[in-house]
C-alpha positions in Angstrom: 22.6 0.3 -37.2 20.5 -0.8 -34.0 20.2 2.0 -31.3 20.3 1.1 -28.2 18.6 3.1 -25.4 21.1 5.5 -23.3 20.9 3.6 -20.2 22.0 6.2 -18.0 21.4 6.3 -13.9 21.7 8.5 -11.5 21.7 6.8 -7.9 20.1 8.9 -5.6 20.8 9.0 -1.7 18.1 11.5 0.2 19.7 12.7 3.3 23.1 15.2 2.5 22.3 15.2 -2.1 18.6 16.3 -1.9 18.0 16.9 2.1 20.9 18.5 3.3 21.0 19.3 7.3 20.1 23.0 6.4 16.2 21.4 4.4 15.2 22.1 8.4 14.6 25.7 8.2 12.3 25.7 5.1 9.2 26.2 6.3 7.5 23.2 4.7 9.6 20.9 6.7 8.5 22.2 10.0 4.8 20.6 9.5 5.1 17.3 11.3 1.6 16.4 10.4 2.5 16.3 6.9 3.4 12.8 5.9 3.7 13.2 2.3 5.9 9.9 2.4 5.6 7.9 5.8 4.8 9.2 9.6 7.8 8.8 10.6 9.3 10.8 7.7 9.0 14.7 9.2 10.1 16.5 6.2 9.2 16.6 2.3 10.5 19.5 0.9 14.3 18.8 -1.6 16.4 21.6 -1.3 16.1 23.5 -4.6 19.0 24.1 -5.7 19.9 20.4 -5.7 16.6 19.2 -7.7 17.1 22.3 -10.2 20.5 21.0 -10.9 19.8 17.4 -11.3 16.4 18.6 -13.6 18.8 20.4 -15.6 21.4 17.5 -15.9 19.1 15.1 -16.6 17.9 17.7 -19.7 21.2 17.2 -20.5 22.2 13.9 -20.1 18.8 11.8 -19.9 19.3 9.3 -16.6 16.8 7.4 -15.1 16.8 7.4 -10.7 17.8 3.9 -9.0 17.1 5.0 -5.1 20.0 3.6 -3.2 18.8 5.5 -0.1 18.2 4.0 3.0 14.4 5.6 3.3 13.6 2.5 1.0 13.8 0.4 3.5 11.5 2.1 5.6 9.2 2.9 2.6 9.6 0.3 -0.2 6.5 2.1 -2.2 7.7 3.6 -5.4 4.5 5.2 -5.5 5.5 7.5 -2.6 8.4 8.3 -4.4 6.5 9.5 -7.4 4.4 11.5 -4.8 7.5 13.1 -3.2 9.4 13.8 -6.7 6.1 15.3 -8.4 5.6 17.7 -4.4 9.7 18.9 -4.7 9.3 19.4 -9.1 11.6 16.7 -9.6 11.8 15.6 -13.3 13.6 12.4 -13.0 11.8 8.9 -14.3 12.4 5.6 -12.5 14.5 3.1 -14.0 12.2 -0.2 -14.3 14.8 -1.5 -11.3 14.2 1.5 -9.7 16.1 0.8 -5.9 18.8 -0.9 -4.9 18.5 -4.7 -3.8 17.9 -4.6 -0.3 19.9 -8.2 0.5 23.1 -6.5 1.3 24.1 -4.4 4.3 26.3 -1.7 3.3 25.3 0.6 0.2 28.4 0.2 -2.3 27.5 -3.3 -2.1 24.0 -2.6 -2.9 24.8 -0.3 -6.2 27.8 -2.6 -6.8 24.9 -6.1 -7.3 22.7 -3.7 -9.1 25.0 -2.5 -11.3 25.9 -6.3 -12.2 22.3 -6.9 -12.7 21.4 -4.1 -15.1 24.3 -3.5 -16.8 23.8 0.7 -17.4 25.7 2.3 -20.0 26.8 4.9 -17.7 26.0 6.0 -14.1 27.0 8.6 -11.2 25.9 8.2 -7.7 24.5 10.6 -5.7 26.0 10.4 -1.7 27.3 11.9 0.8 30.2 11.1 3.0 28.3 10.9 6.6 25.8 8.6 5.9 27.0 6.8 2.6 29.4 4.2 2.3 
């Protein structure tokens, strides 16, 4: 019988899953000359909590990352995102497709066209309510 490959994703909003309001006091993220990611970016540092559960999760149910966050749009490197996930200990791989299509205004729409595209097995998404749609 022909395996296919699990196909899971996780999409992964930044600001509220991985930098909630309180990623302010860590001490990393008071540096603003550190612009791991882009100048304009002031902070780096996941809380650790999140990326410790979503490492252990993704032990569990291997997912690759589609970034549906807005910082793509500002950053559309996925190298910087490798930098930034290797900095905060994040064990998740990129999905070959690995951000939402940036053709659409609101985000459900953007996971919604991906999802059509790539056809995962299975997925959750990562949001939160004040800046997700």
């Amino acid at each position: 019988m022909f395996n296919r490959p699990q196909n899971n994703i996780v999409f992964l909003d930044f600001d509220g899953p991985l930098y909630p309001s309180t990623i302010h006091l860590f001490p990393e993220n008071k540096n603003p000359e550190y612009d791991l990611i882009h100048p304009f970016i002031s902070y780096w540092k996941m809380d650790p909590i999140a990326v410790s559960m979503l490492n252990e999760l993704n032990e569990k149910f291997k997912f690759e990352a589609v970034l549906s966050t807005s910082w793509c749009s500002l950053v559309p490197e996925k190298d910087a995102y490798e930098r930034l996930f290797e900095a905060n200990d994040l064990k998740l791989k990129f999905h070959e497709e690995w951000m939402t299509p940036r053709h659409r205004k609101n985000r459900e729409e953007q996971i919604e066209d991906w999802i059509w595209s790539n056809k995962p097995n299975d997925y959750v998404i990562l949001d939160d309510a004040q800046s997700g749609d």
